[in-house]
N, C-alpha and C positions, 0 to 999 in steps of 0.2 A: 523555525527552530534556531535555537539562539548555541552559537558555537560552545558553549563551555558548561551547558544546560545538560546533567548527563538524565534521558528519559525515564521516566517512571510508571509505571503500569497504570497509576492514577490519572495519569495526564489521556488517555484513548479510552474513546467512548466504545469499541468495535473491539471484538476479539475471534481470529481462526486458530485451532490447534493445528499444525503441521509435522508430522512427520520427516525427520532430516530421511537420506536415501544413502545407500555405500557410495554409491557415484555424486554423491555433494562434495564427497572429501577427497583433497587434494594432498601430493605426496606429502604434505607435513602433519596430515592425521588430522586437518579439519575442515569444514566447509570453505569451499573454496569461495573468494569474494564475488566473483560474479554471479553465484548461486542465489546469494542474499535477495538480487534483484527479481528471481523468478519467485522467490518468499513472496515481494512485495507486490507482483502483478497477479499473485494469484489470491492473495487477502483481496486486494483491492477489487479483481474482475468480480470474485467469489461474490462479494458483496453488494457489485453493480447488478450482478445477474439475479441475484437473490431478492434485494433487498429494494432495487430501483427497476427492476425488469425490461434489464436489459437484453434484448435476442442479437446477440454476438453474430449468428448467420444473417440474418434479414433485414434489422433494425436500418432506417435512411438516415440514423444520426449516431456517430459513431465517436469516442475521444480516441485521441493520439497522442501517444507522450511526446512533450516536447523540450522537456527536461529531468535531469535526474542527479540526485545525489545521496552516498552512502557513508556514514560515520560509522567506521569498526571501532568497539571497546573492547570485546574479549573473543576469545573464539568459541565456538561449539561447533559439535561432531556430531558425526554417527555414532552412537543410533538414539537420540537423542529426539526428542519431538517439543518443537517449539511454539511460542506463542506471538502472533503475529495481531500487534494493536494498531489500529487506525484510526484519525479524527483526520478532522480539513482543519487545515489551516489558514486558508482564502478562496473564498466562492466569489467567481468574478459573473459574469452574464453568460459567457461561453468557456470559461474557464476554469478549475478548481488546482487547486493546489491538493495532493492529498499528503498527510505527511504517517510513517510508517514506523514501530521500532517491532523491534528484534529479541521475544524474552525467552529466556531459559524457563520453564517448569517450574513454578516454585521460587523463581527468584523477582524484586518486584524491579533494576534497576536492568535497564537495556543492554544486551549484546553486542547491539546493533540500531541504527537509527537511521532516517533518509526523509526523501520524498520523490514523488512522482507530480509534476505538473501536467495534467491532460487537458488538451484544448479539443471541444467539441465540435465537429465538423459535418456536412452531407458526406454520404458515403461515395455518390456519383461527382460531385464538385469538387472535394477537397474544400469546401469555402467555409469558413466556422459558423458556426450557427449560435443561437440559444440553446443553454441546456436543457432537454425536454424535461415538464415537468415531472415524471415520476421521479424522473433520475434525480432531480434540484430536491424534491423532498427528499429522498433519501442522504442523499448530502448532507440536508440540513440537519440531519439528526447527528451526525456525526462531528456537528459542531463542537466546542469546548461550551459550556456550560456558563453562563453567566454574561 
């Protein structure tokens, strides 16, 4: 994501509705920043789990975030249900970048914007591995287009 690029609902191939909760918002009446992050792992797992079958309890290949970054534009609140876009934005062999924005209902320009870098790993080694195939097909749908 390019710093001064403000996101557009056009640009994510992936969409979760999310319900904000009374406890996202913080004393100045809005979701508080580190909440964003549980937005993004939960579009993100939703979609691993659904989409690439991933079994979160058992599964021998596991991602790990190993980076993260969140661009605030505007605020939202409770009670307030948001839409949570997702595309990759680098598929490496054991690695994906996933990149995440942040939209208000009805509106097409980001809240909110970031990314999660997950490197895939054995669950018993910690050592990375290849992304297993379901999960890399699934990825790849989530490419940008073109």
């Amino acid at each position: 994501m390019a710093e001064d690029v403000i996101e557009t609902r056009a640009r994510y191939r992936h969409f979760l509705s999310i319900p904000t909760r009374w406890m996202d918002n913080d004393n100045y009446g809005h979701v508080n920043n580190v909440t964003y992050y549980s937005y993004f792992d939960t579009v993100v797992n939703a979609y691993l789990i659904r989409e690439g079958g991933l079994d979160i309890h058992a599964s021998p290949v596991v991602g790990y975030v190993v980076e993260t970054q969140c661009r605030y534009r505007k605020p939202i609140s409770f009670p307030e249900t948001i839409d949570a876009g997702l595309r990759v934005g680098k598929l490496g062999n054991s690695s994906v970048r996933l990149e995440i924005a942040i939209f208000r209902q009805g509106e097409d320009d980001a809240a909110a914007s970031g990314y999660f870098v997950h490197v895939w790993v054995d669950r018993a080694t910690n050592k990375p591995v290849s992304i297993p195939g379901p999960i890399r097909a699934a990825l790849e749908r989530l490419k940008p287009a073109g």
